[in-house]
C-alpha positions in Angstrom: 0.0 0.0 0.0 2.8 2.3 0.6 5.0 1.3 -2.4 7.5 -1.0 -0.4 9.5 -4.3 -1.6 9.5 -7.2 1.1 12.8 -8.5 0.0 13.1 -11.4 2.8 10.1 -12.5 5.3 10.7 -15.3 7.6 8.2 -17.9 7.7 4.9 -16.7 8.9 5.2 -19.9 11.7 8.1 -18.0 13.1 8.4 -15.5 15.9 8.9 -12.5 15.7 8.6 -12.1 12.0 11.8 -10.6 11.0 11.4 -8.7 7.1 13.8 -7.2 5.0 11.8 -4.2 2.9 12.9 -1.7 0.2 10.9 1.9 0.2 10.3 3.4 -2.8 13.5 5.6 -2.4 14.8 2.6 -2.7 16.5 2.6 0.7 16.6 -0.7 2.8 15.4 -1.2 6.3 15.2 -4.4 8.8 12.4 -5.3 11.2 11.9 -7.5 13.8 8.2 -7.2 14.3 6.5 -9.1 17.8 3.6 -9.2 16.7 0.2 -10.8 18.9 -3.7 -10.9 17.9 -5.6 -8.2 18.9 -9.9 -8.5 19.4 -12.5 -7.2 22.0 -13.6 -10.8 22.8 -16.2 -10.3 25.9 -14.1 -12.0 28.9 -15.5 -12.9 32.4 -15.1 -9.9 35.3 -13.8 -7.3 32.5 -15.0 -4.1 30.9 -17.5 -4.2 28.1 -15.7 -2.1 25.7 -12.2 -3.6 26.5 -9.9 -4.7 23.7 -6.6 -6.1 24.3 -3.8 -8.2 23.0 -1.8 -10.9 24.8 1.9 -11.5 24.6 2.0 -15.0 24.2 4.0 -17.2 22.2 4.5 -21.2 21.8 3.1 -23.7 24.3 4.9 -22.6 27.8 3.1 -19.9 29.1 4.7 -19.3 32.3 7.9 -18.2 30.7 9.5 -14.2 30.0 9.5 -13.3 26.6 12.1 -11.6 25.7 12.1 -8.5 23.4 15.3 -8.0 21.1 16.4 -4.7 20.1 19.1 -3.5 18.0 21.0 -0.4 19.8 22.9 0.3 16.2 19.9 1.2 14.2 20.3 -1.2 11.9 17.5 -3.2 12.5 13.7 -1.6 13.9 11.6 -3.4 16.7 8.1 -2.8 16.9 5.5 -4.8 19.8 2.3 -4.5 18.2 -1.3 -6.2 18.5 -2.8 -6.6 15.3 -7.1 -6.8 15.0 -7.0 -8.3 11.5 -11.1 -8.2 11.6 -10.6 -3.7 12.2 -7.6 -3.7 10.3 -5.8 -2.0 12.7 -2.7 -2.0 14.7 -2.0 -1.2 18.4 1.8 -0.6 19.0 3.4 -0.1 22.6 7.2 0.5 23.4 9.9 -2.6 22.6 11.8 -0.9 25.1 9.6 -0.5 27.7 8.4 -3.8 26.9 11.5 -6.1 27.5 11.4 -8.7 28.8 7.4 -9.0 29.1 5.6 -12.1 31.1 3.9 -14.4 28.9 0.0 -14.0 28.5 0.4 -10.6 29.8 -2.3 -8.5 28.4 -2.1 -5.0 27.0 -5.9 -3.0 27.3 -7.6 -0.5 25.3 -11.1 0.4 25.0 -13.7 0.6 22.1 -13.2 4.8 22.4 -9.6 4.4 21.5 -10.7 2.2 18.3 -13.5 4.3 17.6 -10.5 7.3 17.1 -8.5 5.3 15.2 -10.8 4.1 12.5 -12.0 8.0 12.0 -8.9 9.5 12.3 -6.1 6.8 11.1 -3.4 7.1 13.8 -3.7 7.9 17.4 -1.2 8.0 20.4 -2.2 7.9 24.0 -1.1 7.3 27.6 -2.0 3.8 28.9 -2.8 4.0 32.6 -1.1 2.9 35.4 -1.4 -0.5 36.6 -0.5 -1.5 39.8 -0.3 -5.6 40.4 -1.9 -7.5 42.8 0.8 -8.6 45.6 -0.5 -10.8 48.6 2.6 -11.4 50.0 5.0 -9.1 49.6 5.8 -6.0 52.0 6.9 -4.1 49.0 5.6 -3.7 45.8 6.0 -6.1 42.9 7.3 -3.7 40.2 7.1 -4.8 36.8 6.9 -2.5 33.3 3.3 -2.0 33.9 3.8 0.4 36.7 5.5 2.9 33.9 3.3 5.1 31.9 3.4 3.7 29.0 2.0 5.5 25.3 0.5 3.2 23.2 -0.4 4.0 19.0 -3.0 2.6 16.7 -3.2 3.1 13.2 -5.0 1.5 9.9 -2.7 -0.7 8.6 -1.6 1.5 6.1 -0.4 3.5 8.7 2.3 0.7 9.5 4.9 2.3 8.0 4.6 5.4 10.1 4.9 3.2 13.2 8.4 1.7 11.5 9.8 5.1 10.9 8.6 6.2 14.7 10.2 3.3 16.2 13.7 3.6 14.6 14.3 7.3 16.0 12.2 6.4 19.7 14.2 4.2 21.0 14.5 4.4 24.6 12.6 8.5 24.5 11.0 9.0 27.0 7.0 8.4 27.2 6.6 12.1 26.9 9.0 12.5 23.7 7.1 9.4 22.3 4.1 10.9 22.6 5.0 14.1 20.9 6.7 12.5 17.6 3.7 10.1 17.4 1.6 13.2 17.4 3.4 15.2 14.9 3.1 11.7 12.5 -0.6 12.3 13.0 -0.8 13.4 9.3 -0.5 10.6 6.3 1.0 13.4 4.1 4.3 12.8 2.7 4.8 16.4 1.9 4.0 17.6 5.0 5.8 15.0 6.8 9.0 16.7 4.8 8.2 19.7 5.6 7.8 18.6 9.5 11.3 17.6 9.2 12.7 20.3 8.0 11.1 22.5 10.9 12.6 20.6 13.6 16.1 22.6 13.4 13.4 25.3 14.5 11.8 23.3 17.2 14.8 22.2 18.7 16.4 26.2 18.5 20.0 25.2 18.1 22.2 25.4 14.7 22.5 21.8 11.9 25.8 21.6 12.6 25.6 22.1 16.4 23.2 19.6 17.0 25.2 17.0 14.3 28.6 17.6 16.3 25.8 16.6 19.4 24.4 13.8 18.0 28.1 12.4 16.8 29.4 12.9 20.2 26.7 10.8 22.1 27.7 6.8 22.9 24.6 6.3 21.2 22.7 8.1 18.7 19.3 7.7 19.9 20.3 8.1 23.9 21.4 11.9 22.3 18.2 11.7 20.6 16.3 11.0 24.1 18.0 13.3 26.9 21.3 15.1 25.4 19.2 17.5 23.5 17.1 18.5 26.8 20.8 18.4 28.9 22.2 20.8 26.6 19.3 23.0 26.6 19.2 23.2 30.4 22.9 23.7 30.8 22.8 26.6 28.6 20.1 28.0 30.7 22.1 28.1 33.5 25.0 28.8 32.4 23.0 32.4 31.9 21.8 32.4 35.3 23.8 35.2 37.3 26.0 33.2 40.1 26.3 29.9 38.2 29.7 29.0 37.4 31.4 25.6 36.4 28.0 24.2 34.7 28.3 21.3 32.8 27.1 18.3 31.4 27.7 15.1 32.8 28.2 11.8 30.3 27.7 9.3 32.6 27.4 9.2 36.6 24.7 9.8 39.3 23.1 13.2 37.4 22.9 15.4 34.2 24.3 18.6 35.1 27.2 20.2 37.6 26.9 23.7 38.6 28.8 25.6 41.6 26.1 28.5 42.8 27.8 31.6 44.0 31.1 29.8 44.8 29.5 27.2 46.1 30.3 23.2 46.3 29.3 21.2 43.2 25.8 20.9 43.1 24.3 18.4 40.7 20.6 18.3 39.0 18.9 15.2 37.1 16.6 16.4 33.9 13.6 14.5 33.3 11.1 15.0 30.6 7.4 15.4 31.5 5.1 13.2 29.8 2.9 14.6 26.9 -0.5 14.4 29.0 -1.0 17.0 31.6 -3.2 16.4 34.8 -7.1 17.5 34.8 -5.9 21.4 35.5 -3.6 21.3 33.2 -0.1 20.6 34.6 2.9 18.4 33.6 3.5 15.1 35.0 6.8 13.5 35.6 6.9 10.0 35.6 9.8 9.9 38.1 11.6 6.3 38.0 14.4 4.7 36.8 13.5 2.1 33.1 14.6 -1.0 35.0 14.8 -2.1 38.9 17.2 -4.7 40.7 15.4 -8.0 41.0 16.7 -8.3 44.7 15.1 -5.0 45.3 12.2 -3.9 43.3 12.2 -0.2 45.2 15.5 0.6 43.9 13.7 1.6 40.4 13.2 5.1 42.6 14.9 7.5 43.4 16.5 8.9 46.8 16.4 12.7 47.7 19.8 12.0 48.3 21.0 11.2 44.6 20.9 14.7 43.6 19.5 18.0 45.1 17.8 19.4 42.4 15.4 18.1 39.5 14.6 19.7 36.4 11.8 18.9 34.6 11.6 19.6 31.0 8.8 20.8 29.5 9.0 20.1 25.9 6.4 17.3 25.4 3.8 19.5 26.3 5.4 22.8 25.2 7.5 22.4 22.6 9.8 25.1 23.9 13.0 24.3 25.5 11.3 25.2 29.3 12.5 24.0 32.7 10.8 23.8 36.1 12.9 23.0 39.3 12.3 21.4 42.0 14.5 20.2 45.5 14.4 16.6 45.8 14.4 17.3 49.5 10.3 18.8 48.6 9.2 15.8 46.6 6.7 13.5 48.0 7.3 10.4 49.9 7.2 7.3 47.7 3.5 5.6 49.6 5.6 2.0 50.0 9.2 2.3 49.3 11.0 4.1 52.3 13.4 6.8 51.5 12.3 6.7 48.0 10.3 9.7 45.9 7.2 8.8 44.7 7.5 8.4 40.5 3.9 10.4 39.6 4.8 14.0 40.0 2.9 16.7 39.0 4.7 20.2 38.2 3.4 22.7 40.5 3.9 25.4 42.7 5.2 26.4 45.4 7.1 22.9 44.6 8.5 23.9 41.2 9.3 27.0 39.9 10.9 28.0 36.8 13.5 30.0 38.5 16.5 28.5 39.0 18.2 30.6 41.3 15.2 30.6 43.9 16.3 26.5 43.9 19.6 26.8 44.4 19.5 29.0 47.1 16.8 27.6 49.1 19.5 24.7 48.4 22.2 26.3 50.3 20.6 27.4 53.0 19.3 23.9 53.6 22.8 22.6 53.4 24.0 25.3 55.8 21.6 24.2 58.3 22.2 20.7 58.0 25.8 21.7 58.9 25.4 23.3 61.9 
């Protein structure tokens, strides 16, 4: 339907289908598609107007499926239920998704497949689900306690979901979100021309954010967070008393500052997700991607990681905007002790988009502590 050449398919008994395509352009791609049944078959003690697809493959369904993902590009991952009756798609993150119990089911509702049939393509958030835990004192945390942003399309909308997948991986949820909306159009023309604006979006020169890109370990890590770290450290780099601000490749935060001669004080920057609360706020969904198995609270964090967080607004403004916050204001986490909880919500007094009122309400916390 979209003028594409299937140049290798493995056989349709094998999973997850793995397809070697030519676009018209002539360019080559690989996918490694998961791929599970999707219907809105009535089931005992659920919802009416629920649809959903099970991961589920072969006969043992008690084991972890693993989801493979190609960190060089080369090869695309999507995790999709297909309705074949509809003729549509439901796609949720690889990433997020990996590794993924067997017979775990994903949920939608009729409304969300109502959308998609009128309008072609649709992203939204997928709510939170908590599991069931009988036993255990703390929680039992498994991917399904991430907000997670799922996509539908019409199947001839797949290709869309291809090209979205090979420049998401690992965004964040609210990043997701954002490029799925922009993809909401099936023009080709536009699509260009929506590619051509996002030097403007992103407010920083081709060859500046090239030399970024190039100078990341990974291209679509720079993709995900180095774009947002360099926007914030050139905000503060123009705040009046910051000195020695820089970005940090890899350690316990994104960003070192001193304030007004001050020790090193470091920040994490986190993207808010693309929905906003019912008055209209960001969200943060404040947690690490993965957990230890011998401690499932260690997927949050400690006010003691870092002092400050910054919260990047992009996803729901598309301006490079920060809101701070001290980790030492954030809400307990309701089971995990000495843990912040991972649903935020960006609000005052908590937040504020100064900077400076942060750090020195900082300082003075540190001078007290010292006495």
């Amino acid at each position: 339907m979209r003028g594409c050449r299937v140049r290798h398919a493995t056989p349709p008994d094998t999973a997850p289908s793995y397809i070697v395509f030519e676009t018209r352009s002539g360019e080559r791609h690989g996918l490694l598609a998961y791929a599970f049944f999707a219907n809105a078959k009535l089931t005992r003690n659920r919802p009416e107007d629920e649809h959903r697809f099970q991961i589920k493959y072969g006969g043992d369904l008690k084991g972890v499926l693993k989801v493979a993902t190609d960190p060089t590009a080369l090869i695309t991952t999507i995790f999709l239920g297909i309705d074949p009756y509809r003729k549509i798609f439901i796609a949720a993150d690889p990433f997020m998704n990996d590794p993924s119990p067997m017979s775990r089911s994903i949920e939608f509702k009729s409304a969300h497949v109502a959308e998609i049939l009128k309008r072609g393509w649709l992203a939204w958030e997928r709510d939170r689900k908590q599991p069931k835990t009988k036993t255990r004192p703390t929680p039992n945390i498994s991917e399904d306690t991430r907000v997670q942003v799922l996509i539908g399309g019409k199947k001839e909308r797949l290709l869309d979901l291809i090209m979205l997948e090979s420049i998401a991986y690992k965004l964040d949820p609210g990043e997701r979100h954002l490029i799925a909306d922009t993809l909401r159009s099936s023009d080709r023309r536009a699509t260009r021309q929506r590619s051509h604006a996002l030097l403007q979006e992103l407010h920083i020169p081709p060859e500046a954010l090239f030399d970024l890109i190039d100078s990341a370990p990974r291209l679509k890590m720079a993709v995900r967070g180095w774009v947002a770290e360099k926007h914030l450290e050139d905000e503060l780099r123009k705040v009046p008393g910051v000195s020695e601000c820089r970005r940090i490749e890899e350690g316990e935060a994104d960003v070192s500052l001193r304030w007004k001669g001050s020790a090193p004080i470091l920040i994490e920057c986190k993207n808010v997700l693309r929905k906003t609360d019912g008055l209209g706020r960001p969200r943060v969904d404040f947690q690490r991607t993965r957990a230890s198995k011998q401690d499932p609270c260690s997927r949050y964090y400690r006010p003691t990681e870092f002092p400050i967080l910054a919260a990047c607004l992009h996803a729901v403004e598309v301006k490079w905007r920060f809101s701070y916050a001290l980790t030492h204001d954030l809400p307990a986490h309701g089971k995990c002790i000495g843990r912040i909880t991972s649903n935020l919500t960006v609000k005052e007094p908590t937040f504020t988009p100064h900077a400076e009122i942060i750090l020195d309400r900082h300082i003075d916390i540190a001078k007290g502590a010292s006495r």
